[in-house]
C-alpha positions in Angstrom: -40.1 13.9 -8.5 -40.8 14.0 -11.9 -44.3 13.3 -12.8 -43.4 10.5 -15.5 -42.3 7.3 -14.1 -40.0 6.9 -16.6 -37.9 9.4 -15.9 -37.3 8.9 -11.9 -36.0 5.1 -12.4 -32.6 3.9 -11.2 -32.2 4.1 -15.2 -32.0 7.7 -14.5 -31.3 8.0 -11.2 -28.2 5.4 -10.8 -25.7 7.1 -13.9 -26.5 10.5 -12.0 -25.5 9.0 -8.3 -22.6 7.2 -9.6 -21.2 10.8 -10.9 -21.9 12.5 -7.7 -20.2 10.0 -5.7 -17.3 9.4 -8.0 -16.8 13.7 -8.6 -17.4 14.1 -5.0 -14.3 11.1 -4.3 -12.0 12.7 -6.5 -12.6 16.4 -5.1 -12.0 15.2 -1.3 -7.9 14.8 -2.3 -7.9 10.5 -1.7 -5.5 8.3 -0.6 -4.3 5.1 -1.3 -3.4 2.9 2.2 -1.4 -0.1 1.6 -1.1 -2.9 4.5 2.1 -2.6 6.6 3.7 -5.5 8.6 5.6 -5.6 11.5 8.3 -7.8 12.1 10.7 -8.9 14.3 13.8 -10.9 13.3 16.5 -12.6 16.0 19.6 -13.0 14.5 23.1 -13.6 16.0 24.5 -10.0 16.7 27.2 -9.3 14.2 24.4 -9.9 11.5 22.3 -7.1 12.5 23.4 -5.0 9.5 22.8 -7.2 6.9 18.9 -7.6 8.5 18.8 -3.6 8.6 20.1 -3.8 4.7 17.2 -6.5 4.0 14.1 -4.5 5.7 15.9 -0.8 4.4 15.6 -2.2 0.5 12.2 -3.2 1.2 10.9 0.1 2.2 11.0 -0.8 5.5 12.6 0.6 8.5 14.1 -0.8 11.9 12.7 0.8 14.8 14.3 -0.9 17.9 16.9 -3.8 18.9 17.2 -5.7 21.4 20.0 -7.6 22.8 18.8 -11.3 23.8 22.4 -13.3 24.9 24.6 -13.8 22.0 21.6 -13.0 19.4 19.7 -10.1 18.6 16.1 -9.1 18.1 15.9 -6.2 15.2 11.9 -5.2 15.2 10.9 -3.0 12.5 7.8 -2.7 9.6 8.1 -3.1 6.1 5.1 -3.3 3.7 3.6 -5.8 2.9 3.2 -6.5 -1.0 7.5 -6.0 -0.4 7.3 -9.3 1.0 7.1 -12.0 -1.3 10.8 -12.5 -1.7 11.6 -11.4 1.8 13.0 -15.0 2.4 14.8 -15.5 0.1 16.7 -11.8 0.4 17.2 -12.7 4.3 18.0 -15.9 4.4 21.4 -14.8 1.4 22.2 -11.7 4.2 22.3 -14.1 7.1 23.1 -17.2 5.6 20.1 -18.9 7.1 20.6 -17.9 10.4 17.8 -15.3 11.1 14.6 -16.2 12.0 11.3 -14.3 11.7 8.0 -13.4 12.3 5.2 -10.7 10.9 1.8 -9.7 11.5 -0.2 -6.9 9.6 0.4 -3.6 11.8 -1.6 -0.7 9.9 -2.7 1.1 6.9 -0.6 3.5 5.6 -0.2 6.2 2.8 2.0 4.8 0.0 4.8 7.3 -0.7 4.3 10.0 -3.6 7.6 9.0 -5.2 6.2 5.6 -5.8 1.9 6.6 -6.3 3.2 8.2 -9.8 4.3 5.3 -10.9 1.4 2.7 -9.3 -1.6 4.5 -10.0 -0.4 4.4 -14.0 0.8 0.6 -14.0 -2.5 -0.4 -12.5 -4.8 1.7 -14.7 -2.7 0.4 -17.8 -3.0 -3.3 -16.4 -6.9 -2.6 -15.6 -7.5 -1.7 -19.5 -8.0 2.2 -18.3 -6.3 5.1 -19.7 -2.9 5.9 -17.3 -4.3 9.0 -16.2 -7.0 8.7 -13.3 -9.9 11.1 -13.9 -10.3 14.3 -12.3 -13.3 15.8 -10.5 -14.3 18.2 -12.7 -14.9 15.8 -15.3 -17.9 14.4 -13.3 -19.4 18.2 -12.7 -22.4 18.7 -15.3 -22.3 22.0 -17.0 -25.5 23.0 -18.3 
């Protein structure tokens, strides 16, 4: 510890953690998880495409179907924030005949092809320069 009081406050200390922690961050390679759902639509079974179409062009995918009498179940994930207009996008492919339920599922990466173009939108939106930092611009070079 330094001898002068001054000079081992969180004055001094807190800027110095704050860069270690935020050059350390950026140096471990992160990650940004988004919430996925999973859902599971019955629909009558000639309309099983249109569904597929709805949860494909929300970056979702189907990953089984079940036949249930003369309707289907089509369970699959999609993420969440692609969502918000979900009803509205299934209810014009099945003409109001599918009906639905989701529930959060997991974290998951988001994709690179869309990360160059969120990370920028955010930062821009935040009041931050497009380009998030790098680590080496927390390193102190004496």
């Amino acid at each position: 510890p330094h001898e002068d009081t001054a000079h081992r406050g969180l004055s001094q200390l807190g800027p110095a953690s704050r860069r270690a922690c935020l050059g350390a961050f950026l140096s471990a390679d992160p990650i940004i998880l988004e919430p996925m759902l999973a859902i599971e639509v019955r629909v009558p079974t000639d309309l099983i495409g249109n569904v597929s179409s709805v949860l494909q062009g929300k970056r979702g995918k189907v990953l089984d179907m079940q036949q249930k009498g003369a309707s289907s179940i089509v369970i699959g994930e999609v993420p969440a924030v692609e969502t918000f207009d979900i009803s509205e996008k299934m209810r014009g492919q099945t003409a109001g005949k599918a009906i639905w339920n989701s529930h959060f599922k997991a974290w998951t990466p988001i994709p690179k092809s869309i990360l160059g173009t969120l990370v920028p939108e955010i930062r821009k939106r935040k009041g931050l320069s497009p380009e998030p930092p790098t680590y080496s611009e927390f390193i102190d070079k004496e």
